[in-house]
C-alpha angles and dihedrals in degrees: 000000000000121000125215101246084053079055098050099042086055085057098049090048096037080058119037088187100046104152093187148016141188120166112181117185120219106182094079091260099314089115097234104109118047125172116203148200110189105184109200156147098222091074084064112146097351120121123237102270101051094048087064092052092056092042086049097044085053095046107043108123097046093053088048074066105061135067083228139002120190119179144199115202117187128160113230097264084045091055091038096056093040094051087045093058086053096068 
């Protein structure tokens, strides 16, 4: 079982230059089922796609870990323009 702060602390240390996080978990606190926003330049010019591979890739051991993973991945102007259409 992985927790969500052992989750967390993957994705900080998967991206140096994480600019947000937020790590819901769906699976009523087992651990099996996590729902994420990673917030980063390092997905910087890179399509979908290919920002959940690299999540993924990163991230590999810790989602061998969990029943389901689902992800977000925004660079900061992306997360920026999106929060700014919710006001």
């Amino acid at each position: 079982m992985i927790t969500s702060q052992d989750l967390e602390g993957a994705i900080r240390t998967a991206f140096p230059d994480l600019h947000k996080v937020v790590i819901e978990d769906q699976s009523s606190g087992c651990g099996s089922k996590y729902a994420v926003i990673i917030v980063s330049d390092a997905f910087e010019g890179k399509a979908t796609l290919a920002k959940h591979r690299l999540v993924n890739e990163r991230l590999k051991e810790q989602i061998t870990q969990m029943h389901a993973f689902s992800q977000k991945s925004y660079t900061v102007k992306q997360y920026e323009a999106l929060s700014s259409n919710r006001v």
